[in-house]
MDTraj code that builds the backbone (N, CA, C; nanometers):
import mdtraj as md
import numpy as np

residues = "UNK UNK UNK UNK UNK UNK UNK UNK UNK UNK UNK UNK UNK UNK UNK UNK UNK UNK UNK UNK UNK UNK UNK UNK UNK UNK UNK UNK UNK UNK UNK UNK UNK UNK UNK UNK UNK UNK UNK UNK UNK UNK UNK UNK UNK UNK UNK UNK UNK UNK UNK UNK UNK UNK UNK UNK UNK UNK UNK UNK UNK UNK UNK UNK UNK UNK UNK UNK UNK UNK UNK UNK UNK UNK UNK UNK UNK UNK UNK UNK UNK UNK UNK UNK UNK UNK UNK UNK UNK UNK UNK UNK UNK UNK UNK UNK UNK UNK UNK UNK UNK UNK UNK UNK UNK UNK UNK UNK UNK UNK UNK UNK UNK UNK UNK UNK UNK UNK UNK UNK UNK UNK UNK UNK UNK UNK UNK UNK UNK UNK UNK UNK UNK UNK UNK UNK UNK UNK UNK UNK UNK UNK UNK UNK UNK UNK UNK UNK UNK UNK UNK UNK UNK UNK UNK UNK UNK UNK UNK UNK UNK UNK UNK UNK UNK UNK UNK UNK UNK UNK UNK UNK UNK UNK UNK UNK UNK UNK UNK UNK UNK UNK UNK UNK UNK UNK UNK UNK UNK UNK UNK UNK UNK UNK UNK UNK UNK UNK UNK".split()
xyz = np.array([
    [0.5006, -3.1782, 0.6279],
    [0.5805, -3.1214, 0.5200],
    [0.5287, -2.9846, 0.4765],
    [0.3424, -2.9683, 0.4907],
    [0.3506, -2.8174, 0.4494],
    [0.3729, -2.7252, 0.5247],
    [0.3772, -2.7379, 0.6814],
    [0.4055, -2.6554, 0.7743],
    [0.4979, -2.5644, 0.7627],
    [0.6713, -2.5914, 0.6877],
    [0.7626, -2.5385, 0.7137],
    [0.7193, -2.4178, 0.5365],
    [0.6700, -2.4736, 0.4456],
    [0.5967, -2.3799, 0.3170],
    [0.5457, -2.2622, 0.3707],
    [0.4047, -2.3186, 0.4734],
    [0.3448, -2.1706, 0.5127],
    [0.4329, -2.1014, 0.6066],
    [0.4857, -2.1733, 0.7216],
    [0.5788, -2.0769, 0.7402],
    [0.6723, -1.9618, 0.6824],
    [0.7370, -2.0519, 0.5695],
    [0.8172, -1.9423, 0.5168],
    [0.7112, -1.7864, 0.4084],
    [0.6164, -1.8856, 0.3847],
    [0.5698, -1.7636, 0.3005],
    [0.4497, -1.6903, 0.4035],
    [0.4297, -1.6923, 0.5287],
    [0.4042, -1.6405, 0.6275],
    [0.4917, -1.4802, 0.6723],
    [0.6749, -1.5232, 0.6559],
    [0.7537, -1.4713, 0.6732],
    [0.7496, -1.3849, 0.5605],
    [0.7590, -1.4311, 0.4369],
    [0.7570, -1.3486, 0.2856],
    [0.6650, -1.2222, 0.3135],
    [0.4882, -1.2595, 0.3344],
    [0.4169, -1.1619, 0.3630],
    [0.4664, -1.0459, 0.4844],
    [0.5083, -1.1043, 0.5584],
    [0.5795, -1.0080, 0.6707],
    [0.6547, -0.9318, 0.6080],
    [0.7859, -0.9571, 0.5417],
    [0.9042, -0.8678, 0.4826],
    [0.8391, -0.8023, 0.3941],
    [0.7166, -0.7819, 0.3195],
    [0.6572, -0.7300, 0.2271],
    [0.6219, -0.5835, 0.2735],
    [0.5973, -0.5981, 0.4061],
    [0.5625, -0.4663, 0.4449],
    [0.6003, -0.4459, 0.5838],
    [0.7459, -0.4417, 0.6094],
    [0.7907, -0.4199, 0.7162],
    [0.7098, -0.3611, 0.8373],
    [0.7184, -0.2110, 0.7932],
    [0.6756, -0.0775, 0.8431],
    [0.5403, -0.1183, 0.9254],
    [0.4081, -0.1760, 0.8654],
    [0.3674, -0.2124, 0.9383],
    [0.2193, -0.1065, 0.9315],
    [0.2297, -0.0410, 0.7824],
    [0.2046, 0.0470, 0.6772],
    [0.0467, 0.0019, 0.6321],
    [-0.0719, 0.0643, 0.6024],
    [-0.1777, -0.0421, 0.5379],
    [-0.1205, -0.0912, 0.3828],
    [-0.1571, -0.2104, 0.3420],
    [-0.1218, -0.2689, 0.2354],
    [-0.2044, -0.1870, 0.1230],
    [-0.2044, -0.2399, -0.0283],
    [-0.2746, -0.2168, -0.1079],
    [-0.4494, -0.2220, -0.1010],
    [-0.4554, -0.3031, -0.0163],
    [-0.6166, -0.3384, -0.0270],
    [-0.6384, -0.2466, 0.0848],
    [-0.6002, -0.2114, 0.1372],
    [-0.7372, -0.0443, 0.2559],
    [-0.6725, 0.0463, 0.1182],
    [-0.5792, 0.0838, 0.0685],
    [-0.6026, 0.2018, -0.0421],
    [-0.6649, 0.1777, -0.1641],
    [-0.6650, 0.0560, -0.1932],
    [-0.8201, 0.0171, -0.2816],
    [-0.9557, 0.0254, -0.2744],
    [-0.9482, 0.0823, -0.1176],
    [-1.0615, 0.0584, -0.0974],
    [-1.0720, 0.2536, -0.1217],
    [-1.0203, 0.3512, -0.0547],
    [-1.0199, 0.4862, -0.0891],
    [-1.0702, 0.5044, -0.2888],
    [-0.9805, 0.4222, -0.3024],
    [-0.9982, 0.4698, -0.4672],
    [-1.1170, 0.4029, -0.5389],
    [-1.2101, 0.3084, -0.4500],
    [-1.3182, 0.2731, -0.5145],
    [-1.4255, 0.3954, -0.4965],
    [-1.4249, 0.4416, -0.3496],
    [-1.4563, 0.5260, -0.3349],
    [-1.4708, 0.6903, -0.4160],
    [-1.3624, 0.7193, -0.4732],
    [-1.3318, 0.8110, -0.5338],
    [-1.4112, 0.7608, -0.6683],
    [-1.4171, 0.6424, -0.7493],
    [-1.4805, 0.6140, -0.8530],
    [-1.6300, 0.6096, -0.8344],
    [-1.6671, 0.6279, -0.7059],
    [-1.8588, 0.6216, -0.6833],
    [-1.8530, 0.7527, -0.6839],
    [-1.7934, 0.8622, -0.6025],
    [-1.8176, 0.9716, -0.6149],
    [-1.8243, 1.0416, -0.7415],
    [-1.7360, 0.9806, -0.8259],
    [-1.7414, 1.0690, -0.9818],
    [-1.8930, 0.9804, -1.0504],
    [-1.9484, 0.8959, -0.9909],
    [-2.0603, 0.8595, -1.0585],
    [-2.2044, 0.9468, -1.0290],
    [-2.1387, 0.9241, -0.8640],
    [-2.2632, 1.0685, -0.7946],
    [-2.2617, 1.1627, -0.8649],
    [-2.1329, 1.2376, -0.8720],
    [-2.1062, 1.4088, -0.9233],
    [-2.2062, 1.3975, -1.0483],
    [-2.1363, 1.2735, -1.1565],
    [-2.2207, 1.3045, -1.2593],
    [-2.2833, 1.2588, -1.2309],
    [-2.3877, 1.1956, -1.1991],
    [-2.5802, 1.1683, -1.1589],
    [-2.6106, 1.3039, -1.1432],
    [-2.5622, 1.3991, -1.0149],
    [-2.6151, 1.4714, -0.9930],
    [-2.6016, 1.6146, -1.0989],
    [-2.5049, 1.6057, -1.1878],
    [-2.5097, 1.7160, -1.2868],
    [-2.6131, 1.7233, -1.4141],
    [-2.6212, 1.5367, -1.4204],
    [-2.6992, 1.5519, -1.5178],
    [-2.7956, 1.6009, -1.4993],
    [-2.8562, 1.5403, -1.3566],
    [-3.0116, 1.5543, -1.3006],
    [-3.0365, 1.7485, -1.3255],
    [-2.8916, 1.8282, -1.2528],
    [-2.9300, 1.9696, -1.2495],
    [-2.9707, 2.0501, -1.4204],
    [-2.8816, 1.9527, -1.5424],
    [-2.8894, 1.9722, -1.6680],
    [-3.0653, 1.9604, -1.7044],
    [-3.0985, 1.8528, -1.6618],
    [-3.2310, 1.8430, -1.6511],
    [-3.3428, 1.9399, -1.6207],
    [-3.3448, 1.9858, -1.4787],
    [-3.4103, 2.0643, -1.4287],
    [-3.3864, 2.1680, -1.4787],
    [-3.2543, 2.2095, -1.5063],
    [-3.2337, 2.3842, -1.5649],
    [-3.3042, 2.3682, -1.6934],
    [-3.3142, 2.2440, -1.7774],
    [-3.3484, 2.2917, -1.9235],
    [-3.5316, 2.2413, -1.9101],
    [-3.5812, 2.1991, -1.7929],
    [-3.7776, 2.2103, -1.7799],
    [-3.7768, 2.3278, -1.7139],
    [-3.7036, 2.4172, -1.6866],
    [-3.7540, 2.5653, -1.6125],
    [-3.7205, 2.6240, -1.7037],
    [-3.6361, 2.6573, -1.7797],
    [-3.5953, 2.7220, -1.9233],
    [-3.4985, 2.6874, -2.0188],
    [-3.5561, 2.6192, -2.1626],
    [-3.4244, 2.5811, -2.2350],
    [-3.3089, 2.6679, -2.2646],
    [-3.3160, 2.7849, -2.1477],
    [-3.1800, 2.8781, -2.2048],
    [-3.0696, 2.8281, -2.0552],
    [-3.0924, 2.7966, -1.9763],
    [-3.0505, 2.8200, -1.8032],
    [-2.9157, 2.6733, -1.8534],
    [-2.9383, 2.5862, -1.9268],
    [-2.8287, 2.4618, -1.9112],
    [-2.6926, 2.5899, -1.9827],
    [-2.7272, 2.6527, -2.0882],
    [-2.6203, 2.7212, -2.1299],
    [-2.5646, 2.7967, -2.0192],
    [-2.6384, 2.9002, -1.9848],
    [-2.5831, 2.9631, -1.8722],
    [-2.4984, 2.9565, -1.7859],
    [-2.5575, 2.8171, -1.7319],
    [-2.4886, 2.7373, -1.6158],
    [-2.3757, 2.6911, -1.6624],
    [-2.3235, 2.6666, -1.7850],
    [-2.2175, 2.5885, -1.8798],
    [-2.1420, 2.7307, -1.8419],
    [-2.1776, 2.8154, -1.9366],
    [-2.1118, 2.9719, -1.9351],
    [-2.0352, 2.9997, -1.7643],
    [-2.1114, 2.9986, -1.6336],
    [-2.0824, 3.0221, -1.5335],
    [-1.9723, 2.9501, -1.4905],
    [-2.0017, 2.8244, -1.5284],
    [-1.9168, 2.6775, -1.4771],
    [-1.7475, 2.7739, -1.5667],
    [-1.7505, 2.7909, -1.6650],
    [-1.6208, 2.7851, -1.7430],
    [-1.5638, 2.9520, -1.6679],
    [-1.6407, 3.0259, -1.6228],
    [-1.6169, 3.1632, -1.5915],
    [-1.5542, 3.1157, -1.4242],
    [-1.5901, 3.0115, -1.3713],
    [-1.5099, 2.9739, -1.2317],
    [-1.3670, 2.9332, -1.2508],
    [-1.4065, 2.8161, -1.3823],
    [-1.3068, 2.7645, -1.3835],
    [-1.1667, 2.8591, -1.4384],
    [-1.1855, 2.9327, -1.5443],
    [-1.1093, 3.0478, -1.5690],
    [-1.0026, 3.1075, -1.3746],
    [-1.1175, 3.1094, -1.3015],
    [-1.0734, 3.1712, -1.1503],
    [-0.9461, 3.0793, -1.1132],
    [-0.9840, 2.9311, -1.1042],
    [-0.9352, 2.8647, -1.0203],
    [-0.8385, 2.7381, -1.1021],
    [-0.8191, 2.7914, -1.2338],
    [-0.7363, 2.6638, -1.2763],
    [-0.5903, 2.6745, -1.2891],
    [-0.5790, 2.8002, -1.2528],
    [-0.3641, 2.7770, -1.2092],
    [-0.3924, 2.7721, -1.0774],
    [-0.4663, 2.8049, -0.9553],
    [-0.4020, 2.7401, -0.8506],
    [-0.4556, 2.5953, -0.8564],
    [-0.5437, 2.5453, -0.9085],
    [-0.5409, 2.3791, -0.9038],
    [-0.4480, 2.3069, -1.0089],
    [-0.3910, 2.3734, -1.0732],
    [-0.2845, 2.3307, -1.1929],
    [-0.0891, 2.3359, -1.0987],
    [-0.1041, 2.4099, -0.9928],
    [0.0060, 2.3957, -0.9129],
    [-0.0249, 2.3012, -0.7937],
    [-0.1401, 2.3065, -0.7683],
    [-0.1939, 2.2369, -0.6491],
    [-0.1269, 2.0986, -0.7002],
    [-0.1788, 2.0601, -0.7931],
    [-0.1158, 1.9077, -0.8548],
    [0.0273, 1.9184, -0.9074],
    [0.0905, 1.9863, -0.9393],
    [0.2141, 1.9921, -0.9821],
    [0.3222, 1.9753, -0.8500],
    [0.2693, 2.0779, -0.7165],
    [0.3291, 2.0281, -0.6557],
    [0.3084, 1.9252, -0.5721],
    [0.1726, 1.8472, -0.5522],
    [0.2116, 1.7205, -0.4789],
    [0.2768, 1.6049, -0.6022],
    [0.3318, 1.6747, -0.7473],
    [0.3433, 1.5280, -0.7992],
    [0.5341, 1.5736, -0.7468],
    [0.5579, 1.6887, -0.7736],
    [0.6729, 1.6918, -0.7172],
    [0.7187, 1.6663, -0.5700],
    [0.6138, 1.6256, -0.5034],
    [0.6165, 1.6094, -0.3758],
    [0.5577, 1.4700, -0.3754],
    [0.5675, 1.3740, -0.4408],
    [0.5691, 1.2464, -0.4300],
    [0.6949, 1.1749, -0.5107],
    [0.7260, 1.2813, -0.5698],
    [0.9077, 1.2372, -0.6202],
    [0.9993, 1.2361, -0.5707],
    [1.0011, 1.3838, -0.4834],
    [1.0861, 1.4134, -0.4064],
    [1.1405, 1.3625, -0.2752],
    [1.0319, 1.3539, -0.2021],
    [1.0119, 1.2774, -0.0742],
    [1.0284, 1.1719, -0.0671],
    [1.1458, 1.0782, -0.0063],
    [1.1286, 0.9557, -0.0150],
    [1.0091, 0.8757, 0.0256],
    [0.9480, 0.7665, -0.0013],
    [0.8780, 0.7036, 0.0592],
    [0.9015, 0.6478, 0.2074],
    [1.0171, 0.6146, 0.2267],
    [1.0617, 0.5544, 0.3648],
    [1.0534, 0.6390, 0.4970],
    [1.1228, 0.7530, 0.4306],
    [1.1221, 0.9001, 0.5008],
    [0.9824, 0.9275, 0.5817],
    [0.8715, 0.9237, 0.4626],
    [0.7314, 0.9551, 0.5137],
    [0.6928, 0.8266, 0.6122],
    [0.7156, 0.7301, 0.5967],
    [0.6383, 0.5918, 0.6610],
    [0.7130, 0.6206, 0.7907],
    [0.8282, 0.6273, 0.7812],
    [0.9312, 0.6558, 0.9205],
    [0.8727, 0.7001, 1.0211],
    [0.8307, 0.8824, 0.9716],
    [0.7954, 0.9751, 1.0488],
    [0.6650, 0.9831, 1.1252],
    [0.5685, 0.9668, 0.9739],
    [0.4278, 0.9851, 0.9600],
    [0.3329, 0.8737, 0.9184],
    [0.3893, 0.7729, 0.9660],
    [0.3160, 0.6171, 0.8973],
    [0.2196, 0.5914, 1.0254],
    [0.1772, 0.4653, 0.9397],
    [0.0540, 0.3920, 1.0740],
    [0.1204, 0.3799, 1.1871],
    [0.2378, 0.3333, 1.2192],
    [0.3318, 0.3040, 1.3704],
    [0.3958, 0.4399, 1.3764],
    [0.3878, 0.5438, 1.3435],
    [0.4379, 0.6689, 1.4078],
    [0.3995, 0.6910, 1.5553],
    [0.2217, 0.6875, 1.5305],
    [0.1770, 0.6818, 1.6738],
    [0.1671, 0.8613, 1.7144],
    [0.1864, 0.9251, 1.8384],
    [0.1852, 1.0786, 1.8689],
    [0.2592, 1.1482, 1.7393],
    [0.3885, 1.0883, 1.7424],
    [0.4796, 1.1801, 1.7031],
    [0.4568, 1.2071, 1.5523],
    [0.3873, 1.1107, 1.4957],
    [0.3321, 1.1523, 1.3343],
    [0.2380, 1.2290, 1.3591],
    [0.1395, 1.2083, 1.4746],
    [0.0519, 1.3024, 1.4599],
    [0.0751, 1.4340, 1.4940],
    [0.1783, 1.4771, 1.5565],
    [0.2265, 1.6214, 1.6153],
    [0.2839, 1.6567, 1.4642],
    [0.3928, 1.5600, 1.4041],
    [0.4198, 1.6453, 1.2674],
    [0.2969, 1.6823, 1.1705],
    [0.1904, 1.5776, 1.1529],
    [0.0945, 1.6248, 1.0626],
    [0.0369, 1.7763, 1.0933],
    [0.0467, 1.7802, 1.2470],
    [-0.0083, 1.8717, 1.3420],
    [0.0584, 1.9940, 1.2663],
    [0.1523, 2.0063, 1.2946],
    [0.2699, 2.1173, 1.2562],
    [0.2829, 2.1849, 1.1005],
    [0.2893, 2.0598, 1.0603],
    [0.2918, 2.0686, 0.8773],
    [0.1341, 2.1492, 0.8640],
    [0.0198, 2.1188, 0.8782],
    [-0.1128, 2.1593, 0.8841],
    [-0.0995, 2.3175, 0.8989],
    [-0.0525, 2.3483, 0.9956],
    [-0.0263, 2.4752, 1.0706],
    [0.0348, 2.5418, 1.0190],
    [0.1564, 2.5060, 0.9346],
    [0.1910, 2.6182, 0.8722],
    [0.2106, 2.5913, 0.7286],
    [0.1608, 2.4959, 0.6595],
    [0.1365, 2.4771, 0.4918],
    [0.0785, 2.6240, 0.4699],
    [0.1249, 2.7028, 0.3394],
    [0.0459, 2.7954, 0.2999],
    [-0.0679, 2.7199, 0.1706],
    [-0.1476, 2.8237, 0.1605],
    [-0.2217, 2.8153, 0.0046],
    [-0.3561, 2.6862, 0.0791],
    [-0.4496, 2.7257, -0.0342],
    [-0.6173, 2.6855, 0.0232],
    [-0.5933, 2.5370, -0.0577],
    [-0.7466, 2.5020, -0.0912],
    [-0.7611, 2.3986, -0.0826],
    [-0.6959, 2.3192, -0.1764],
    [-0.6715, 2.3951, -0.3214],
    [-0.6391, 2.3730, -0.4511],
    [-0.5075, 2.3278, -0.3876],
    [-0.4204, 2.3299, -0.2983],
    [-0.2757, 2.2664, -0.3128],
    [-0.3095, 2.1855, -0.1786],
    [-0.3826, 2.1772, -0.0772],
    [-0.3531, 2.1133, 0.0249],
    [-0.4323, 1.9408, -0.0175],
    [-0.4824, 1.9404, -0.0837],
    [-0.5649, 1.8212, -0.1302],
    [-0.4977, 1.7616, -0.1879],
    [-0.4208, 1.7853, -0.3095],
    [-0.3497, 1.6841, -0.3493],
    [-0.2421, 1.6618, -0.2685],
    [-0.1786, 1.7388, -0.2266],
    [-0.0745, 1.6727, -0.1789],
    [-0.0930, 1.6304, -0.0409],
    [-0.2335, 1.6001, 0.0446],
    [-0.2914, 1.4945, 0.1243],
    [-0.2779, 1.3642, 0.0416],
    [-0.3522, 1.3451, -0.0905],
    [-0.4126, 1.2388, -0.1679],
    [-0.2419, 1.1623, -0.2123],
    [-0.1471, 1.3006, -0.2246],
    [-0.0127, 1.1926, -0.2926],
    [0.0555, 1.1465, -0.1546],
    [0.0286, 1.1799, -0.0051],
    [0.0824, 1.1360, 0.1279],
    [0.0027, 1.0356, 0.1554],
    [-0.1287, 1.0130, 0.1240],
    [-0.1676, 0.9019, 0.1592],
    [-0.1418, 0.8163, 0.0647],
    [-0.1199, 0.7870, -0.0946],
    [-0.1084, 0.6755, -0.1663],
    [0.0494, 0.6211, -0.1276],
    [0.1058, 0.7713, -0.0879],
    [0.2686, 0.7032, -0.0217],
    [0.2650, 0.6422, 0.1053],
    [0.1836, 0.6140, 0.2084],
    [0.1582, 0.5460, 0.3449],
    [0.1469, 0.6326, 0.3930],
    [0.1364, 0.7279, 0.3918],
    [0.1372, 0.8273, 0.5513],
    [0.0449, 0.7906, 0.5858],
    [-0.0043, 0.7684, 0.7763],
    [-0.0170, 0.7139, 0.8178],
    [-0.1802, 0.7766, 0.8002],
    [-0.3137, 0.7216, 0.8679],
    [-0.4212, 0.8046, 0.8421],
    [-0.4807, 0.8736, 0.9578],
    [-0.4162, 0.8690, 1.1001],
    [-0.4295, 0.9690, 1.2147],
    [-0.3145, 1.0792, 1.1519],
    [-0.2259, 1.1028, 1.1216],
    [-0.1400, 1.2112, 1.0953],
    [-0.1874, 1.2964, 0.9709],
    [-0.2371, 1.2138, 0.9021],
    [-0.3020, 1.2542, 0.7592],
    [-0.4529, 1.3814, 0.7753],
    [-0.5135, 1.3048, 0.8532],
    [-0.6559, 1.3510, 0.9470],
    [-0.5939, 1.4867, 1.0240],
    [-0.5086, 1.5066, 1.0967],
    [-0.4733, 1.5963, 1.1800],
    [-0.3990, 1.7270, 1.0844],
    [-0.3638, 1.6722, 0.9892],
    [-0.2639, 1.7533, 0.8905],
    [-0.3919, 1.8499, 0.8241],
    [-0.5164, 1.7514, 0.7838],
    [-0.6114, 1.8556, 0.6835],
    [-0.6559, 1.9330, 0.7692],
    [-0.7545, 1.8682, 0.9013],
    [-0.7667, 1.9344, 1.0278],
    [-0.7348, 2.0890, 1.0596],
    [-0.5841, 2.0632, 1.0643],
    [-0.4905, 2.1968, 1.1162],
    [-0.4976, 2.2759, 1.0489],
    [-0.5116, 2.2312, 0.8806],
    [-0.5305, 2.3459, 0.7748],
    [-0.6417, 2.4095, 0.7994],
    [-0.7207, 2.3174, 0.7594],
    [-0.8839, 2.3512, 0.7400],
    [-0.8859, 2.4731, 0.8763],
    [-0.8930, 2.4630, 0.9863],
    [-0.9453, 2.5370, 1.1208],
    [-0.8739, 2.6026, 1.1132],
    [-0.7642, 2.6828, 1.0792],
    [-0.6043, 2.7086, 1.1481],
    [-0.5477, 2.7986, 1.0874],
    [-0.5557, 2.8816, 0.9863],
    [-0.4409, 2.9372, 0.8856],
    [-0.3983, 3.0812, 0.9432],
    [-0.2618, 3.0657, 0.9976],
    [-0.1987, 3.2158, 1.0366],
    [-0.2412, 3.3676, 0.9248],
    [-0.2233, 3.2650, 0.7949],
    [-0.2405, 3.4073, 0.7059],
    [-0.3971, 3.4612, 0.7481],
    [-0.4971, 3.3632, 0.7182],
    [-0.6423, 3.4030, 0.7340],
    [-0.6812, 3.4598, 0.8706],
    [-0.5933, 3.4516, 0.9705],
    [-0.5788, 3.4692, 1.1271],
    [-0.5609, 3.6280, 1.1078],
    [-0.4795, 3.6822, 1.0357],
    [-0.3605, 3.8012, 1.0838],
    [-0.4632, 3.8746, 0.9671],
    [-0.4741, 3.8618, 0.8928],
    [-0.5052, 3.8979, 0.7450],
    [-0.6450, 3.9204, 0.7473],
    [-0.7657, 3.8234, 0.8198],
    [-0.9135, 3.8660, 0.7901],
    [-0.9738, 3.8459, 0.9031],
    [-0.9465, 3.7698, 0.9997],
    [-1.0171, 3.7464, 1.1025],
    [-0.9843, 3.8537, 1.2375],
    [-0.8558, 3.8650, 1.2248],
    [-0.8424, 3.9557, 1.3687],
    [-0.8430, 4.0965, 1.2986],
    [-0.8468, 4.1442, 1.1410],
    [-0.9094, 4.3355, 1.1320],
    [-1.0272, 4.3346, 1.1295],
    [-1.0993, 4.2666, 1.0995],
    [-1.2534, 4.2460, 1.0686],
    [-1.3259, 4.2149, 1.2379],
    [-1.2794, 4.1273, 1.3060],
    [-1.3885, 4.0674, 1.4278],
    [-1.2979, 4.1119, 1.5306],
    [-1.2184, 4.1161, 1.5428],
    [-1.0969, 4.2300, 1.6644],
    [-1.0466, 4.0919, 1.7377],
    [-0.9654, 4.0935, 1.7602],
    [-0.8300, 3.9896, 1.8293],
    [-0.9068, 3.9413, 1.9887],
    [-0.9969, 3.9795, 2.0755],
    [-1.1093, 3.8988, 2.1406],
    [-1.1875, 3.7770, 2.0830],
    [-1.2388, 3.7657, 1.9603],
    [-1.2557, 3.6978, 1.9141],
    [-1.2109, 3.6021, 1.8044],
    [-1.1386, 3.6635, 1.7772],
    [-0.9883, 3.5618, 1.6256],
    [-0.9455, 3.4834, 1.7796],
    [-0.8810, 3.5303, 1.8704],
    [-0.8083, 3.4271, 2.0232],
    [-0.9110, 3.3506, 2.0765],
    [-1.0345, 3.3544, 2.0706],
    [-1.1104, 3.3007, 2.1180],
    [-1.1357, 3.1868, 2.0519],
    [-1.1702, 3.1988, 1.8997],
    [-1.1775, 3.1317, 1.8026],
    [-1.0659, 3.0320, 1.7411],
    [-0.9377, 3.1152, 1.7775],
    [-0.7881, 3.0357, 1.7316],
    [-0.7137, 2.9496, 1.8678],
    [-0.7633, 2.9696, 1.9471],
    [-0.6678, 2.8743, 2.0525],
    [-0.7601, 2.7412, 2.0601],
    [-0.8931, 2.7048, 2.0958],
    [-0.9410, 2.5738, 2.0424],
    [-0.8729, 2.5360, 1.8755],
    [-0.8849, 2.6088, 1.8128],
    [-0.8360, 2.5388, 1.6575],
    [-0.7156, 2.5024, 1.6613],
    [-0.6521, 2.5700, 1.7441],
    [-0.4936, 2.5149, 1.7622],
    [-0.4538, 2.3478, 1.8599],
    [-0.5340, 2.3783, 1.9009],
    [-0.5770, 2.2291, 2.0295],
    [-0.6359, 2.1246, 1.9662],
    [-0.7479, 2.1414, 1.8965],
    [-0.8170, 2.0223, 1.8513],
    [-0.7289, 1.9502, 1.7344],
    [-0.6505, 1.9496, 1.6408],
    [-0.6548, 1.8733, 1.5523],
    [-0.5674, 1.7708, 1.6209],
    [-0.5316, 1.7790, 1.7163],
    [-0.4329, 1.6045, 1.7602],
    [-0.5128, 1.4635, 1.8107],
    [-0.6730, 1.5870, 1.8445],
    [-0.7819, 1.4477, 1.9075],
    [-0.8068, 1.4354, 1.7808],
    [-0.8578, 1.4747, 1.6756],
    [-0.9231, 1.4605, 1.5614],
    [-0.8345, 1.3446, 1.5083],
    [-0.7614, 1.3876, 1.4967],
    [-0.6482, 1.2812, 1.4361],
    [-0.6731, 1.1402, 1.5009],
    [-0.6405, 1.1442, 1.6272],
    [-0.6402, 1.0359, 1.7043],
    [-0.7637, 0.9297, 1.6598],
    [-0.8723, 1.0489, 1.7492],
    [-0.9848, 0.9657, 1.6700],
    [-1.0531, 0.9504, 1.5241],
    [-1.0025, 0.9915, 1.4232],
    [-1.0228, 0.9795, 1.3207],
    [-0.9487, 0.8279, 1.2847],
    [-0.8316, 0.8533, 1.3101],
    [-0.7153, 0.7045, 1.2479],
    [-0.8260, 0.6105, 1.3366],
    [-0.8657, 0.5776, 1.4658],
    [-0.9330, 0.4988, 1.5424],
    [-1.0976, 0.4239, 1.4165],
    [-1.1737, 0.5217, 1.3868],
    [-1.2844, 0.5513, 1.2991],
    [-1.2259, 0.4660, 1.1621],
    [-1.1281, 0.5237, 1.1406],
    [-1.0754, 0.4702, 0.9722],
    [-1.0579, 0.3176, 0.9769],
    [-1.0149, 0.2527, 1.0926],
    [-0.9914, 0.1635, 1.1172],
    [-1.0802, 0.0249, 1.1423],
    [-1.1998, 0.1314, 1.1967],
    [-1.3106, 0.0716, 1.2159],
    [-1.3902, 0.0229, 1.0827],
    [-1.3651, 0.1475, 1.0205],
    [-1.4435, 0.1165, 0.8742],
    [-1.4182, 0.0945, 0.7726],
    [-1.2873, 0.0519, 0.7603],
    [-1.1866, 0.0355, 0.6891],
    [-1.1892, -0.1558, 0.7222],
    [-1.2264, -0.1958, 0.7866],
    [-1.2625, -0.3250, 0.8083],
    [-1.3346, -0.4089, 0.6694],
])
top = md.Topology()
chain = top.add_chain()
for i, resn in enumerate(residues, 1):
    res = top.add_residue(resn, chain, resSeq=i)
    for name in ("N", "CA", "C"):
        top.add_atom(name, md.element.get_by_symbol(name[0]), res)
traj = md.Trajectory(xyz[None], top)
């Protein structure tokens, strides 16, 4: 008599996540992660609060002063950086992304992450979140890997703009055709790695 029970709720768990997508618990596991790191960060700020104020009780101010003189630099592009992945987790359907760029995409998510990588503009302040809002939506984590990848090594503007007037186009080509090649193994073997440790 209980056979035909687990069966059906065997089936239930199945329809739960068609796609075939990681469930809640591997992205629970990212966000525990993210909560040790903010414990590190602060361990390690306090510790520097420390040391700056036994070498001189003036250096913790300083460092306060410096800290707010960065942040002044960099807080509208990290104030759009998040604005647009929240508009880019509204916008985008969820299905859309799992479709394309999910765990069962397989190559072809990873060639789009590939692509998207390659030509996303703007540094880190916008490419991070809106990694962090593609992965809480499923995108898959070989396409995800290949997408930061492509950024990180890869940027046409930084190509055209600093690397080939400065070091001369012998070396920007030398330097840019591996960067253009590698992020599809990275990917590959990265999703492979995630999987492993994600166990």
């Amino acid at each position: 008599m209980s056979k035909p029970v687990e069966s059906s709720t065997a089936n239930a768990k199945a329809t739960d996540n068609p796609t075939g997508a990681p469930s809640g618990r591997g992205r629970q596991k990212g966000k525990k992660g993210v909560d040790s790191s903010i414990w590190v960060m602060g361990g390690l700020t306090l510790l520097m609060v420390i040391l700056a104020y036994l070498k001189s009780p003036d250096l913790p101010m300083r460092g306060l002063q410096t800290s707010m003189s960065l942040l002044q630099d960099v807080w509208l592009p990290l104030l759009l950086g998040f604005l647009l992945a929240g508009f880019f987790d509204v916008l985008v359907p969820r299905e859309f992304l799992v479709k394309w760029m999910g765990e069962q995409s397989g190559i072809k998510g990873i060639l789009i992450g590939w692509l998207i990588g390659l030509a996303m503009p703007g540094g880190p302040y916008v490419v991070f979140p809106i990694a962090a809002s593609l992965f809480n939506q499923g995108v898959g984590v070989g396409p995800l890997v290949t997408f930061i990848t492509a950024k990180s090594l890869l940027s046409p503007t930084r190509l055209f703009s600093w690397e080939a007037p400065f070091l001369g186009w012998p070396f920007a080509a030398a330097r840019a055709i591996p960067s253009l090649l590698l992020p599809p193994l990275v990917g590959i073997i990265g999703q492979r790695l995630f999987s492993y440790f994600n166990r």
